[in-house]
N, CA and C atoms as a LAMMPS dump frame, in Angstrom:
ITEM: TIMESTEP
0
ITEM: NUMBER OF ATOMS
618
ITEM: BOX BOUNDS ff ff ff
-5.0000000000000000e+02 5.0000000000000000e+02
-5.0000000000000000e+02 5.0000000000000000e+02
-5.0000000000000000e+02 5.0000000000000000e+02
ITEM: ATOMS id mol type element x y z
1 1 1 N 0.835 -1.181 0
2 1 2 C 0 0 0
3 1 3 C 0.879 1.243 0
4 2 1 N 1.121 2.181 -0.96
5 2 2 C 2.008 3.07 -1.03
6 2 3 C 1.223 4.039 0.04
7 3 1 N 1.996 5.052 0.538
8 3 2 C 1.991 5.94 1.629
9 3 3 C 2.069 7.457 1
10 4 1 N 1.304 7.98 0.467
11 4 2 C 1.8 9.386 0.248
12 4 3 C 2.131 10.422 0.8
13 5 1 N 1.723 10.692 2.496
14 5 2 C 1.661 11.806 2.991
15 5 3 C 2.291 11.343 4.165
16 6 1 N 2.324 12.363 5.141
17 6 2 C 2.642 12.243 7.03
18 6 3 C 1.669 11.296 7.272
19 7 1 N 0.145 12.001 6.621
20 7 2 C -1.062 12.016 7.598
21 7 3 C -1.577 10.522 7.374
22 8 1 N -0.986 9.863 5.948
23 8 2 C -1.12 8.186 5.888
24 8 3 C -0.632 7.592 6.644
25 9 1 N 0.842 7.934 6.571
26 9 2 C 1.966 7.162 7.543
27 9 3 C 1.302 7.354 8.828
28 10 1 N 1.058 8.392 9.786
29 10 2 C 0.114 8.272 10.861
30 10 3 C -0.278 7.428 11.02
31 11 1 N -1.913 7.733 10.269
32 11 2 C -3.194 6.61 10.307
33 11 3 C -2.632 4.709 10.043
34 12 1 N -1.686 4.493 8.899
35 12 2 C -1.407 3.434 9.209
36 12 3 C -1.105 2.762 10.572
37 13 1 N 0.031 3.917 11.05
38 13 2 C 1.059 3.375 12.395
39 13 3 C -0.268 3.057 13.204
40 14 1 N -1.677 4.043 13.569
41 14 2 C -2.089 3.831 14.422
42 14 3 C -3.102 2.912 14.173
43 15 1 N -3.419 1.897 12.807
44 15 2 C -3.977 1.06 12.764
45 15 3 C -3.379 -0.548 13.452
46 16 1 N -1.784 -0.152 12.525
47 16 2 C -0.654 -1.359 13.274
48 16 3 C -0.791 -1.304 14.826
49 17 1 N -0.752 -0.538 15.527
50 17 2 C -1.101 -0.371 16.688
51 17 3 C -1.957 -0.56 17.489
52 18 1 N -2.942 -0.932 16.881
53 18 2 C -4.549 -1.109 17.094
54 18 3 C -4.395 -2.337 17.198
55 19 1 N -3.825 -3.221 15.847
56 19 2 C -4.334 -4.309 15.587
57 19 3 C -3.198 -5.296 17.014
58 20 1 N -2.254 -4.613 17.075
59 20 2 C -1.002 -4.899 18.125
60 20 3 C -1.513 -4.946 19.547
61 21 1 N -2.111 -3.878 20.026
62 21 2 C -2.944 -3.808 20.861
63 21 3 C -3.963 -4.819 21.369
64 22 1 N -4.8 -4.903 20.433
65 22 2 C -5.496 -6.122 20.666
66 22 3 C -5.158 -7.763 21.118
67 23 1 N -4.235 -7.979 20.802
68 23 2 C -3.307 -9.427 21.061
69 23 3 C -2.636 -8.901 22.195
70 24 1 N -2.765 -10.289 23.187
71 24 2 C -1.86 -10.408 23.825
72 24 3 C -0.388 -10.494 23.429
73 25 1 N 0.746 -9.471 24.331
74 25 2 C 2.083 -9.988 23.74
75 25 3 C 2.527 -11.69 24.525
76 26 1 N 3.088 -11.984 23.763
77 26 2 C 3.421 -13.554 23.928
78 26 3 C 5.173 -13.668 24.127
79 27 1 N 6.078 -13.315 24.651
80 27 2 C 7.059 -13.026 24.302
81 27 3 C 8.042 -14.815 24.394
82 28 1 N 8.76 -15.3 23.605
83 28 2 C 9.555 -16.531 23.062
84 28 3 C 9.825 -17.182 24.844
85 29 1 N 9.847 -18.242 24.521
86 29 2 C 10.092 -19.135 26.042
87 29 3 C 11.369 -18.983 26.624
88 30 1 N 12.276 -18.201 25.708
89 30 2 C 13.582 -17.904 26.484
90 30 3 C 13.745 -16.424 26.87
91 31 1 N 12.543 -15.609 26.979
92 31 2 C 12.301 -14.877 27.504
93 31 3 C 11.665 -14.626 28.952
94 32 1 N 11.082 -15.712 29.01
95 32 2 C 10.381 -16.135 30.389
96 32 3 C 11.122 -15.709 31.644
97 33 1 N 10.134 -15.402 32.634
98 33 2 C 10.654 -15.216 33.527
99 33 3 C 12.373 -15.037 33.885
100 34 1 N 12.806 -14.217 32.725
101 34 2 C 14.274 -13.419 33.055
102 34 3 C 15.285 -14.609 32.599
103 35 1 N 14.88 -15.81 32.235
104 35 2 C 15.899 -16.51 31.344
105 35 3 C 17.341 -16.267 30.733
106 36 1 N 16.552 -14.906 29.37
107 36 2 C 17.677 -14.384 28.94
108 36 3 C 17.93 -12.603 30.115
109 37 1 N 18.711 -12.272 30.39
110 37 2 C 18.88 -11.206 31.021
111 37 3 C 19.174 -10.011 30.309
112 38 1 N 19.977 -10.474 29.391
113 38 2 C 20.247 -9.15 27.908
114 38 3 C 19.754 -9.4 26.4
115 39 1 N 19.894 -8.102 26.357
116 39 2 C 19.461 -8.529 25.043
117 39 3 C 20.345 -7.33 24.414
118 40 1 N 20.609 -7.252 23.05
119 40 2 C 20.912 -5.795 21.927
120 40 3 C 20.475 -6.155 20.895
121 41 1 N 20.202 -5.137 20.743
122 41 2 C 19.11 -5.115 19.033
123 41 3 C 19.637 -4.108 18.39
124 42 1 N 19.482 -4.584 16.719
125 42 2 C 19.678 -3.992 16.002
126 42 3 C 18.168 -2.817 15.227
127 43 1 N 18.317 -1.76 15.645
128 43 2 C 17.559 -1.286 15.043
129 43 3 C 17.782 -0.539 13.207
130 44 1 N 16.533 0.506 12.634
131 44 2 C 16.572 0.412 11.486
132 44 3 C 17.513 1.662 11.554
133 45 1 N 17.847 2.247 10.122
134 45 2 C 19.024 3.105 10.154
135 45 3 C 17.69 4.598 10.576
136 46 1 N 18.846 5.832 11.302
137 46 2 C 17.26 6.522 11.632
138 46 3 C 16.49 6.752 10.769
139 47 1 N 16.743 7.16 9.768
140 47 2 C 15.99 8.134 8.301
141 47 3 C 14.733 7.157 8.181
142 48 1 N 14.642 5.764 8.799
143 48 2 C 13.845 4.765 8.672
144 48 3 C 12.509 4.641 10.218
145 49 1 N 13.112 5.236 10.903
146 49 2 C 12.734 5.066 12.132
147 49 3 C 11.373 5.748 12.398
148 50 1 N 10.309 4.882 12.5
149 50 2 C 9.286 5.148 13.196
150 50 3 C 8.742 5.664 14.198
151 51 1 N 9.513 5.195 15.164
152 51 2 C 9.145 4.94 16.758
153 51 3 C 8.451 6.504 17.143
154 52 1 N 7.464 5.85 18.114
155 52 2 C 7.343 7.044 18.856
156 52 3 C 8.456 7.831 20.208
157 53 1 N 9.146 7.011 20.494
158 53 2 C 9.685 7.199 21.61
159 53 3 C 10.737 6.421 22.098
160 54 1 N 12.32 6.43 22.224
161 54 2 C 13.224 6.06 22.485
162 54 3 C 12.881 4.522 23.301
163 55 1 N 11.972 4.607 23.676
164 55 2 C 11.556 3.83 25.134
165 55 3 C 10.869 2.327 24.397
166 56 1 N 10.711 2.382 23.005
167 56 2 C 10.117 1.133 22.438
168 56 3 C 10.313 -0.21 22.239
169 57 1 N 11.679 -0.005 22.639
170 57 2 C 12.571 -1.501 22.702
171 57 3 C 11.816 -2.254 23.912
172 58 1 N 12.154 -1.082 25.002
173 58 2 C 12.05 -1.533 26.571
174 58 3 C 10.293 -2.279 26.656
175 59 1 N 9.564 -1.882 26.086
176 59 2 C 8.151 -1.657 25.978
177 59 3 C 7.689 -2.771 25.172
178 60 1 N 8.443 -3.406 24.578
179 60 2 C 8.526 -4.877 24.053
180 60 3 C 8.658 -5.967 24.75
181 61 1 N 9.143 -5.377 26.051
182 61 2 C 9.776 -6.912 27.245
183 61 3 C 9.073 -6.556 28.525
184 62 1 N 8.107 -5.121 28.102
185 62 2 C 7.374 -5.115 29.542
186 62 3 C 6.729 -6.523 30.354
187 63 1 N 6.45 -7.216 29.362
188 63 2 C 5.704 -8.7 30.188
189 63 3 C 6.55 -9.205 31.409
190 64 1 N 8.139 -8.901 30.541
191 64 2 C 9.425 -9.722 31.393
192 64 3 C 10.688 -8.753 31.609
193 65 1 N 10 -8.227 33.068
194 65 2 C 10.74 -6.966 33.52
195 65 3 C 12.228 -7.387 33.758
196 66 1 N 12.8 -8.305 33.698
197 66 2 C 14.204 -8.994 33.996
198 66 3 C 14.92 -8.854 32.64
199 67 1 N 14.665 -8.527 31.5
200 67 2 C 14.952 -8.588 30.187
201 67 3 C 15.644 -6.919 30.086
202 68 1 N 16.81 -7.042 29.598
203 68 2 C 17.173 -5.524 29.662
204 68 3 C 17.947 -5.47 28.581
205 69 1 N 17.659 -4.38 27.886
206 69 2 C 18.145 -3.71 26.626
207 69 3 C 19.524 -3.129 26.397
208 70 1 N 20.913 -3.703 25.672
209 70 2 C 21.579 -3.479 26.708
210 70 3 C 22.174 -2.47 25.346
211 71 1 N 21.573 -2.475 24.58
212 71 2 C 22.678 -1.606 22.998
213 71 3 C 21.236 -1.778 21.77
214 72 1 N 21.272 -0.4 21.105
215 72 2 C 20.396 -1.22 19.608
216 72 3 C 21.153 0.788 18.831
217 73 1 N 21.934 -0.723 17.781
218 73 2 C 22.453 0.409 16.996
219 73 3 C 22.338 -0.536 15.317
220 74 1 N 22.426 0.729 14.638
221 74 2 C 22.164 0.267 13.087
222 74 3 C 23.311 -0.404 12.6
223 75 1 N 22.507 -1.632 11.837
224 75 2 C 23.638 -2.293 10.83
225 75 3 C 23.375 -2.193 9.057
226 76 1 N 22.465 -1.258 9.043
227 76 2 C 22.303 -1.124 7.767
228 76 3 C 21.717 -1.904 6.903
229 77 1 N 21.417 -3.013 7.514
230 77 2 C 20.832 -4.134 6.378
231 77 3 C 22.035 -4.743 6.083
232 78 1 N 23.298 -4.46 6.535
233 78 2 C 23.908 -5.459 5.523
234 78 3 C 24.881 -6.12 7.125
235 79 1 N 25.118 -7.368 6.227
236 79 2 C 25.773 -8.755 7.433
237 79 3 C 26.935 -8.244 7.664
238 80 1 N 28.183 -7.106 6.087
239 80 2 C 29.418 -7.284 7.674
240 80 3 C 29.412 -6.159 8.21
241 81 1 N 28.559 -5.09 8.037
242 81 2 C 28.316 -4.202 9.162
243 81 3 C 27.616 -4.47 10.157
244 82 1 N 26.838 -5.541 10.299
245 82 2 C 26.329 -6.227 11.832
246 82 3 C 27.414 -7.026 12.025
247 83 1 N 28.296 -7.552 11.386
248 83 2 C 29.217 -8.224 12.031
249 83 3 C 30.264 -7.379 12.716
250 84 1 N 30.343 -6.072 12.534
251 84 2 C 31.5 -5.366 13.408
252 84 3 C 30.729 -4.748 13.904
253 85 1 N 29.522 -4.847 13.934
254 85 2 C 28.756 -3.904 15.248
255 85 3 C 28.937 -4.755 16.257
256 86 1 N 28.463 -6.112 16.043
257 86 2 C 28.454 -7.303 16.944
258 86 3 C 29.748 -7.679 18.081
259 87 1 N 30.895 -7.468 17.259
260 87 2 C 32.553 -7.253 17.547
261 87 3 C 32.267 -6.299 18.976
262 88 1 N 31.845 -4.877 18.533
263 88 2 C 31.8 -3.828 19.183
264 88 3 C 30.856 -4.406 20.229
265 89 1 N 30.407 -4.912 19.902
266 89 2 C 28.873 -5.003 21.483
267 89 3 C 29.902 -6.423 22.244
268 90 1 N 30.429 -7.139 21.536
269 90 2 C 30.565 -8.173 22.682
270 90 3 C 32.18 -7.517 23.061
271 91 1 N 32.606 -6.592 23.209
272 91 2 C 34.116 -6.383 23.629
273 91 3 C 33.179 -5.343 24.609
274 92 1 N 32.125 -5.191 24.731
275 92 2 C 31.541 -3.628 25.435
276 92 3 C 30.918 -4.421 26.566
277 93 1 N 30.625 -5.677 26.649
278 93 2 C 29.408 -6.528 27.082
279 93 3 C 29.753 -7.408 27.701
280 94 1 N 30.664 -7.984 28.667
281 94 2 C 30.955 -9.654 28.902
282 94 3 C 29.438 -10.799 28.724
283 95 1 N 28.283 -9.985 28.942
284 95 2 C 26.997 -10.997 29.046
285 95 3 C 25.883 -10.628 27.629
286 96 1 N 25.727 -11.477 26.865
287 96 2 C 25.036 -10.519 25.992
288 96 3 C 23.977 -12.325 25.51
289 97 1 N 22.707 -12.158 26.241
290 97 2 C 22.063 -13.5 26.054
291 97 3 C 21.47 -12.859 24.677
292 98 1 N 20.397 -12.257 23.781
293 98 2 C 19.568 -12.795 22.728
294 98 3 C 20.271 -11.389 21.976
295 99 1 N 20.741 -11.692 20.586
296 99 2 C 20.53 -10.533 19.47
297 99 3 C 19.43 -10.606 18.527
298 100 1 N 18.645 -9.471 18.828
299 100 2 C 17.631 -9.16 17.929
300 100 3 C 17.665 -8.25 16.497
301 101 1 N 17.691 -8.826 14.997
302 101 2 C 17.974 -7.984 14.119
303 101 3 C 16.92 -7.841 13.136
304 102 1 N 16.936 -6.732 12.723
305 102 2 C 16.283 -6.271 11.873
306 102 3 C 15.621 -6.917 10.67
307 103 1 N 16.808 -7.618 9.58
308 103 2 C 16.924 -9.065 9.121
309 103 3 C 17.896 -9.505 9.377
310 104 1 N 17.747 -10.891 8.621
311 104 2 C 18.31 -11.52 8.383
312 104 3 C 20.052 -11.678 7.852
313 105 1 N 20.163 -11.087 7.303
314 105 2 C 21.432 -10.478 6.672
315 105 3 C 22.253 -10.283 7.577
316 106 1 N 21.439 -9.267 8.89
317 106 2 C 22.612 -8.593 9.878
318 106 3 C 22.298 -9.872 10.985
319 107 1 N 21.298 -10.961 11.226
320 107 2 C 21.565 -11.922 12.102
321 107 3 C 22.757 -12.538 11.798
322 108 1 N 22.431 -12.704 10.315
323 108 2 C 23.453 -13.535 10.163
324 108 3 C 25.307 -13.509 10.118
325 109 1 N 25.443 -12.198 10.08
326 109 2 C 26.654 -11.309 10.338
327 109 3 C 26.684 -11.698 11.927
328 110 1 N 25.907 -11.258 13.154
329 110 2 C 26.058 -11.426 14.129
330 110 3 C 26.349 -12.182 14.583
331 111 1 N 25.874 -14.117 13.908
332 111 2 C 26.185 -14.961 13.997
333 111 3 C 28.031 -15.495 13.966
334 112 1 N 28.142 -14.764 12.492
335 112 2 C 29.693 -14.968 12.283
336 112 3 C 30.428 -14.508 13.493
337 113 1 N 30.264 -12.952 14.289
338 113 2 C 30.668 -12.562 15.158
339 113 3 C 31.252 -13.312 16.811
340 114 1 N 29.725 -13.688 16.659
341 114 2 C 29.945 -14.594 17.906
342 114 3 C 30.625 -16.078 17.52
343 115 1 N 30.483 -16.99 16.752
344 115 2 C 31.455 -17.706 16.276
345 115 3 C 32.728 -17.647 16.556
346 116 1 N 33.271 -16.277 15.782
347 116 2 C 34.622 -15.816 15.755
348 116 3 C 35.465 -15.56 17.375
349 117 1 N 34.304 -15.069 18.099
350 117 2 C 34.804 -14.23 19.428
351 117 3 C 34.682 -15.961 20.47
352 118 1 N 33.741 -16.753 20.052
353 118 2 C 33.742 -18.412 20.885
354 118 3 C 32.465 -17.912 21.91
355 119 1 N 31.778 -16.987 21.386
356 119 2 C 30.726 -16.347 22.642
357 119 3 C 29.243 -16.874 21.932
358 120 1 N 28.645 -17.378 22.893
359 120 2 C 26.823 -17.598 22.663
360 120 3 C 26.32 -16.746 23.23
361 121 1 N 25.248 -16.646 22.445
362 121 2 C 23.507 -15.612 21.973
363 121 3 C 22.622 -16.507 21.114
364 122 1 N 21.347 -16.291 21.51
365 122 2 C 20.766 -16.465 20.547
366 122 3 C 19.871 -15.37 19.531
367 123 1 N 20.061 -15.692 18.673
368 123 2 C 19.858 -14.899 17.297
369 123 3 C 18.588 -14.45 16.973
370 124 1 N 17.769 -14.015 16.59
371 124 2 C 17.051 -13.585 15.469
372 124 3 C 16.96 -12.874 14.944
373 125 1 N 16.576 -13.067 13.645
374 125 2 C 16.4 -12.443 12.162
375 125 3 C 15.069 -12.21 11.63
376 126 1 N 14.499 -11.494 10.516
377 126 2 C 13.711 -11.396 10.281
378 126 3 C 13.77 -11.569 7.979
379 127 1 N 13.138 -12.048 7.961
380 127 2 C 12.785 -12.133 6.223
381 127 3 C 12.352 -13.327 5.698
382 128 1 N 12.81 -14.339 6.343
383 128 2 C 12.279 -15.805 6.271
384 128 3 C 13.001 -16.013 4.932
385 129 1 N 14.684 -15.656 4.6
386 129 2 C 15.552 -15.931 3.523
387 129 3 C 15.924 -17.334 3.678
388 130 1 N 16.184 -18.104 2.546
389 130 2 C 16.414 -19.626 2.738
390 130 3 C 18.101 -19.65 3.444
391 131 1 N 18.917 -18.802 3.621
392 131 2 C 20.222 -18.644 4.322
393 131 3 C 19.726 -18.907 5.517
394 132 1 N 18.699 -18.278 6.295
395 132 2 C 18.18 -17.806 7.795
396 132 3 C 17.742 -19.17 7.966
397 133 1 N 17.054 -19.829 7.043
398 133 2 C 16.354 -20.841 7.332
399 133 3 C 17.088 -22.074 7.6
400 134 1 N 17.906 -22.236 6.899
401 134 2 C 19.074 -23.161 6.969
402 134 3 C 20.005 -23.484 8.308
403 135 1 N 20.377 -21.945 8.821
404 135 2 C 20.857 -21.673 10.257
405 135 3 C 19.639 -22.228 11.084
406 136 1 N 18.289 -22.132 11.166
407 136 2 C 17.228 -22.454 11.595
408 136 3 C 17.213 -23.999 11.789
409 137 1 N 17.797 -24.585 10.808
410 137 2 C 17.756 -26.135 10.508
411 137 3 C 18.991 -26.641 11.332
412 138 1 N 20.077 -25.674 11.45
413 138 2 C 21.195 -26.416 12.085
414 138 3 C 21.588 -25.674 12.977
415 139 1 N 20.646 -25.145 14.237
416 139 2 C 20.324 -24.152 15.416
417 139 3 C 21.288 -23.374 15.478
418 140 1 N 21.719 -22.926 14.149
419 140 2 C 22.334 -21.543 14.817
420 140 3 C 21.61 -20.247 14.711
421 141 1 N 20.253 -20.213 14.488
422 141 2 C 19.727 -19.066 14.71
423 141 3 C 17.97 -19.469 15.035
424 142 1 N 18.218 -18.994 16.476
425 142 2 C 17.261 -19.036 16.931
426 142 3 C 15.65 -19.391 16.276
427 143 1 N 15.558 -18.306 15.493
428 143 2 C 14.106 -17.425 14.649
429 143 3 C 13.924 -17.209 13.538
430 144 1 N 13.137 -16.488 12.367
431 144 2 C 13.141 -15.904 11.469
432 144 3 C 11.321 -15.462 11.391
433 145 1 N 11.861 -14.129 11.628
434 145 2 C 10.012 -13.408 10.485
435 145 3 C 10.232 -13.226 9.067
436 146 1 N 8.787 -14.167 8.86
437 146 2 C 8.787 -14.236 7.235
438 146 3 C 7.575 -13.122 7.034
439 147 1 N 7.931 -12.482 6.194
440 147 2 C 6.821 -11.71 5.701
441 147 3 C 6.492 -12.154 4.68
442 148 1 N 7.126 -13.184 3.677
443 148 2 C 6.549 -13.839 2.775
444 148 3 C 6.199 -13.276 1.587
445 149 1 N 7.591 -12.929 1.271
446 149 2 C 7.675 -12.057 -0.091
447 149 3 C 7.012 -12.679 -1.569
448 150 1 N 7.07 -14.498 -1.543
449 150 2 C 6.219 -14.542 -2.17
450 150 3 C 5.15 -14.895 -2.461
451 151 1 N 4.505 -14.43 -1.101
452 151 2 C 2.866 -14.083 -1.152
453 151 3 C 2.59 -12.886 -1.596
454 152 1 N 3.314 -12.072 -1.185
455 152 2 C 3.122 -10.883 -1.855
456 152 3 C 3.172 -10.461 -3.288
457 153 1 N 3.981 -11.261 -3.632
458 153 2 C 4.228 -11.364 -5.025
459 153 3 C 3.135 -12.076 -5.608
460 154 1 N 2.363 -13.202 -5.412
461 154 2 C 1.309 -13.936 -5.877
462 154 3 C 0.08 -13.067 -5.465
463 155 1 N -0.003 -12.239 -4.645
464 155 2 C -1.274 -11.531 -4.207
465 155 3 C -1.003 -10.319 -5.052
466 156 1 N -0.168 -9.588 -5.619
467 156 2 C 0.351 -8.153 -6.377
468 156 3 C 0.144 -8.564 -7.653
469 157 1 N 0.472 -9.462 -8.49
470 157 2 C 0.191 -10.308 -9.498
471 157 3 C -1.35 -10.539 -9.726
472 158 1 N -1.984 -10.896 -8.878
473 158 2 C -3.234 -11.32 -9.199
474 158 3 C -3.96 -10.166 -9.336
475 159 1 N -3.546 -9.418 -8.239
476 159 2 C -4.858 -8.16 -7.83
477 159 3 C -4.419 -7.291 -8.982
478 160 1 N -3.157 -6.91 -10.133
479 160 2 C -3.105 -6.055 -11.232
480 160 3 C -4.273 -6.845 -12.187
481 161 1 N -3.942 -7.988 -12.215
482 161 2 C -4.986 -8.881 -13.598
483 161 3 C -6.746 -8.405 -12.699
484 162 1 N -6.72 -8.458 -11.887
485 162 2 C -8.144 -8.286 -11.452
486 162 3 C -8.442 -6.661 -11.292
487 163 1 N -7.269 -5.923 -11.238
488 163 2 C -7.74 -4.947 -11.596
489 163 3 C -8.21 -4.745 -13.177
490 164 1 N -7.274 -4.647 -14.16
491 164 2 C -7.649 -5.167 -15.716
492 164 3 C -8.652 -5.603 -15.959
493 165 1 N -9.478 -6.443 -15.343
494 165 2 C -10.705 -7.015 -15.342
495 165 3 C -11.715 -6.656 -15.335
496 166 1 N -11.313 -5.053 -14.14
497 166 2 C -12.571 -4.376 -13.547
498 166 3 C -12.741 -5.513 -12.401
499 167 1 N -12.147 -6.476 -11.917
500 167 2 C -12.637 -7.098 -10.758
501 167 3 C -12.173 -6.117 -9.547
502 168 1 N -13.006 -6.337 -8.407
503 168 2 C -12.696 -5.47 -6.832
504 168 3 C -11.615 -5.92 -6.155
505 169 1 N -10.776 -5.468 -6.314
506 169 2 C -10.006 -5.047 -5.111
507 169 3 C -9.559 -4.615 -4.648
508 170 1 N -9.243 -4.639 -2.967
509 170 2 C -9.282 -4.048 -1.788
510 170 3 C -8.199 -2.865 -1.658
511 171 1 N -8.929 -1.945 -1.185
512 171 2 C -7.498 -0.668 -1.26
513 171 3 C -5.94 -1.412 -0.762
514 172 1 N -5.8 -2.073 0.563
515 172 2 C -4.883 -2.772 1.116
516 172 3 C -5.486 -3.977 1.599
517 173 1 N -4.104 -5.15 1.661
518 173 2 C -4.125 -6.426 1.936
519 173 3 C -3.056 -6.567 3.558
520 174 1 N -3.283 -7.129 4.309
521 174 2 C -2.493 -7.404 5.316
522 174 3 C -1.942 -8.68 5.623
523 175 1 N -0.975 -8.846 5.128
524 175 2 C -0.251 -9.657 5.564
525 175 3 C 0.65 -10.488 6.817
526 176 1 N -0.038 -11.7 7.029
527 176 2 C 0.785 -11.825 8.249
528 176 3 C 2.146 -12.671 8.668
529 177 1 N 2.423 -11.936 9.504
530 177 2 C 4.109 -12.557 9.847
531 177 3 C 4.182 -14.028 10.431
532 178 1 N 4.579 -14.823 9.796
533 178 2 C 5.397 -16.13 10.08
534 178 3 C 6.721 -16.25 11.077
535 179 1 N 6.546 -16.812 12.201
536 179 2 C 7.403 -17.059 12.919
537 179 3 C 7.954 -18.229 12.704
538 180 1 N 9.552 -18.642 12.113
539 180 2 C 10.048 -19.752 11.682
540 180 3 C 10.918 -20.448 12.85
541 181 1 N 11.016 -21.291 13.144
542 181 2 C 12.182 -21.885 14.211
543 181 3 C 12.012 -23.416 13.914
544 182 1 N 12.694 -23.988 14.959
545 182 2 C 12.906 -25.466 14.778
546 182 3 C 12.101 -26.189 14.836
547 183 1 N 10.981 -25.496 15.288
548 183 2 C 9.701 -26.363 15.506
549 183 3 C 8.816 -26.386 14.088
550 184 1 N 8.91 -25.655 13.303
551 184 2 C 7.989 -25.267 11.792
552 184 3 C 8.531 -25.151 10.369
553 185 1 N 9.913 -24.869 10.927
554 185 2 C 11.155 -24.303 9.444
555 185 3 C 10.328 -25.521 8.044
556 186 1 N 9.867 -26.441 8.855
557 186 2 C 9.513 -27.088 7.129
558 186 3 C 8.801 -26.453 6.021
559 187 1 N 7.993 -25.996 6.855
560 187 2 C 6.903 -24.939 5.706
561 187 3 C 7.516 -23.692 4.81
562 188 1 N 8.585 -23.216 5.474
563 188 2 C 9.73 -22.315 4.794
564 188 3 C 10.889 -22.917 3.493
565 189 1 N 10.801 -24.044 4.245
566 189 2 C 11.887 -25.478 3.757
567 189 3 C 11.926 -25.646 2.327
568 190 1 N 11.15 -25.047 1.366
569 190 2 C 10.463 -25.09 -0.007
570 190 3 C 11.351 -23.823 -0.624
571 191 1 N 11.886 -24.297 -2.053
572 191 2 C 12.315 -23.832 -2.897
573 191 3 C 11.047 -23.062 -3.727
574 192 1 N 11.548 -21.59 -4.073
575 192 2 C 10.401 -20.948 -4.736
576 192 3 C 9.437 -21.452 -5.863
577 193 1 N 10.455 -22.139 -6.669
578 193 2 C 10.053 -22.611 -8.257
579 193 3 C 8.71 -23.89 -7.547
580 194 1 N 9.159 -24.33 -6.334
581 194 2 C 8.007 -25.551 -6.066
582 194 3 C 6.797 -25.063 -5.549
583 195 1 N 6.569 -23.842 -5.182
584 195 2 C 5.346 -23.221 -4.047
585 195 3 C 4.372 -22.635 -4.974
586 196 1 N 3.159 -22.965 -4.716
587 196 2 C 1.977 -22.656 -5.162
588 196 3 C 1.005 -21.42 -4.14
589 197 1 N 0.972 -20.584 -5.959
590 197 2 C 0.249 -19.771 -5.122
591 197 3 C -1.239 -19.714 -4.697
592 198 1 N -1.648 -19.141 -3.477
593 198 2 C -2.845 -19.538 -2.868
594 198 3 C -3.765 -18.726 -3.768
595 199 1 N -5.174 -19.745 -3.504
596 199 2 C -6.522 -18.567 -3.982
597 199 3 C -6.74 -17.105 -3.857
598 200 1 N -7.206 -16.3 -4.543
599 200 2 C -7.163 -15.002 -3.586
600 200 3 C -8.334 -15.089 -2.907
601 201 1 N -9.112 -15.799 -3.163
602 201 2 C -10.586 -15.908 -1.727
603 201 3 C -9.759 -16.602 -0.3
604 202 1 N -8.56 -17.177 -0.139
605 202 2 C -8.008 -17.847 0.992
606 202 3 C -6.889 -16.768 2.054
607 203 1 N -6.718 -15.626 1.003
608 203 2 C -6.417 -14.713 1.911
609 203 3 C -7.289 -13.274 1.662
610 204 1 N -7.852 -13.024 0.764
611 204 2 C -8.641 -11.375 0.793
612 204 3 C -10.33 -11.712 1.442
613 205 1 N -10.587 -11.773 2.242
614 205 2 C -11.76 -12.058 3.081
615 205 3 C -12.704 -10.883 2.958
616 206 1 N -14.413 -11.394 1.964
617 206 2 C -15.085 -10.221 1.902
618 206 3 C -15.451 -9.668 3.446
C-alpha cells in the first residue's frame, strides 16, 4: 500500500497499533521469567525510524521486567556491518544472552561474530531468507520473520490482472508474519520454483 503523505503514515502506524494492541504480547520461552537477562538489538538506520519514543525496545519486554536492553544500533541491512557492530557489542558486554535484528542479513553477520569471538547468543532475524532458514535447521539461529515475499508477489500479481478485469479489489491487503524456528522451518523449507500460489478468496476475506 504506497503511503503518500505524514497524515497516511500516521493513520497506518495507528492502525498497526490497534491491531497490536489487541493481542496479547506472547514473548519466546527464552524470555520467560528473566531466562535471557540481555538482550541488543539492532535497530533500522534513523531516516527509517518510526518509533514514537526512544523507550520502544524496553516496551517490548514489559511482560518480562528482567529482560534488559543493553545496545540497539544500526547495521544497515547489511551482514558485515552487523558483524562489526556485533565485535563492538561483545568487547563492550561480557553478558550478551539474545541478538535481535532487523533481518536476516545482519543476524546472520552477528552470527559470524559470535562464532569468531567463541561467545553464545541467541539470534534472530527477520525475512524468512532460505540462508536464515538453513541456520534455523542447524540451530544456529534461533528465529526468522517471514513476511513472505512470495505471497506478496502472488497476491500483487493477481490483484493487477483483477484490476484489468474491472474485478474489486481491496485498497490494502495485510499480511501476516510467520514465525520460523525449529519447531515449523519445514513450511519455509520449499524452494520458490516448487510453491503454489494460494486462492485469492483464501487470503482477501469479503
Amino acid at each position: 500500500m504506497p503511503l503518500r503523505s505524514v497524515a497516511e503514515v500516521q493513520s497506518f502506524l495507528a492502525r498497526v497499533a490497534s491491531a497490536f494492541a489487541a493481542k496479547t504480547f506472547k514473548p519466546h520461552a527464552t524470555f520467560k521469567s528473566g531466562n535471557a537477562q540481555t538482550l541488543a538489538a539492532y535497530a533500522w538506520p534513523r531516516r527509517y525510524r518510526l518509533r514514537r519514543s526512544p523507550g520502544d525496545e524496553e516496551r517490548l519486554f514489559e511482560p518480562e521486567p528482567n529482560v534488559k536492553v543493553l545496545a540497539s544500533q544500526t547495521g544497515n541491512f547489511q551482514r558485515n556491518m552487523a558483524l562489526q557492530v556485533t565485535e563492538n557489542l561483545l568487547q563492550a558486554h561480557t553478558q550478551i544472552d539474545g541478538i535481535l535484528a532487523a533481518n536476516d542479513a545482519m543476524a546472520l553477520g552477528a552470527i559470524e561474530a559470535l562464532d569468531a569471538a567463541n561467545r553464545k547468543a541467541l539470534v534472530i532475524g527477520m525475512n524468512g531468507t532460505k540462508e536464515a532458514i538453513d541456520a534455523v535447521k542447524t540451530g544456529k539461529l534461533l528465529a526468522t520473520g517471514d513476511c513472505d515475499g512470495f505471497l506478496q508477489g502472488c497476491m500483487g500479481t493477481m490483484a493487477a490482472v483483477r484490476h484489468l478485469r474491472n474485478l474489486p479489489v481491496p485498497r490494502e491487503v495485510i499480511f501476516p508474519i510467520t514465525v520460523f524456528d525449529s519447531t515449523n522451518f519445514q513450511g519455509a523449507d520449499v524452494p520458490y520454483e516448487q510453491r503454489m500460489c494460494p486462492k485469492w478468496e483464501s487470503i482477501v476475506k469479503d
